[in-house]
C-alpha positions in Angstrom: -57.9 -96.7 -74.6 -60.9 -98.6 -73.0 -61.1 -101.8 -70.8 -62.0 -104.9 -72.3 -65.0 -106.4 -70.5 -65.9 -109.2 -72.8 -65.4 -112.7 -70.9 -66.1 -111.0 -67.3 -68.7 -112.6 -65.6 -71.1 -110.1 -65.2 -70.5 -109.6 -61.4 -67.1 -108.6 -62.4 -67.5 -106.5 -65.0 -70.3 -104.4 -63.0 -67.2 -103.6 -60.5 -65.0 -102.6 -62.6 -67.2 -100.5 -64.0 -68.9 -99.1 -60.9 -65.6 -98.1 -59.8 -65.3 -96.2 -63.0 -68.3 -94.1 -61.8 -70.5 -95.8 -64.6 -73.3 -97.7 -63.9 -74.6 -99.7 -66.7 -77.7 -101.5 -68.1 -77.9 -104.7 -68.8 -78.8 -106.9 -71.6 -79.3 -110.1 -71.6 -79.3 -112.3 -74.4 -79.0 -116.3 -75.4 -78.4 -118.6 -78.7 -82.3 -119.7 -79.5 -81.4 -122.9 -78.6 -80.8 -121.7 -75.2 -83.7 -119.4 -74.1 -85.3 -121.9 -71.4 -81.7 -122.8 -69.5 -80.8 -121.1 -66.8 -77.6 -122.6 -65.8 -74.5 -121.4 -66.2 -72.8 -117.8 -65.8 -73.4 -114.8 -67.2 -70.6 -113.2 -69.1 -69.8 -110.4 -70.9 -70.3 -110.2 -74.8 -69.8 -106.5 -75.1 -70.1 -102.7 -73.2 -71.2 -100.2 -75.4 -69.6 -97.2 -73.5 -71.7 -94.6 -75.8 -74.8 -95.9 -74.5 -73.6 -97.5 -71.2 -75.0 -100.9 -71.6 -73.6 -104.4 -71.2 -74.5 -106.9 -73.3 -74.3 -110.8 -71.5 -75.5 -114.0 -72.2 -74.7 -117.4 -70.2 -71.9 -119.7 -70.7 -71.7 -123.0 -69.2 -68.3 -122.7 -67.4 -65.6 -125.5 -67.3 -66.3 -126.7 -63.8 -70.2 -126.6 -64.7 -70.0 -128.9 -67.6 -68.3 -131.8 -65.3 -71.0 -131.9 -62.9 
């Protein structure tokens, strides 16, 4: 059974996975809407262990949204 990685910021996830002995690419991708924001973390949306890639986009986090 693999590890579930979606939600992880990526930070996290890139542990995890580095631990595991992989070491993934990364892909980042955003809503349309939100291609010129850079705020807000970038978390997991899916690893595709066949090809070793991690697919993230930003999410403006809880705490974020209050300030």
């Amino acid at each position: 059974m693999s590890e579930n990685y979606a939600g992880l910021a990526l930070t996290e996830a890139l542990e995890r996975l580095r631990r595991a002995g992989k070491n993934p690419q990364v892909a980042v991708t955003c809503a349309p809407r939100r291609r010129e924001q850079a705020e807000g973390t970038l978390r997991v949306l899916r690893y595709d262990a066949r090809a070793d890639v991690l697919t993230v986009a930003r999410f403006i986090d809880p705490m974020e949204s209050i300030r």
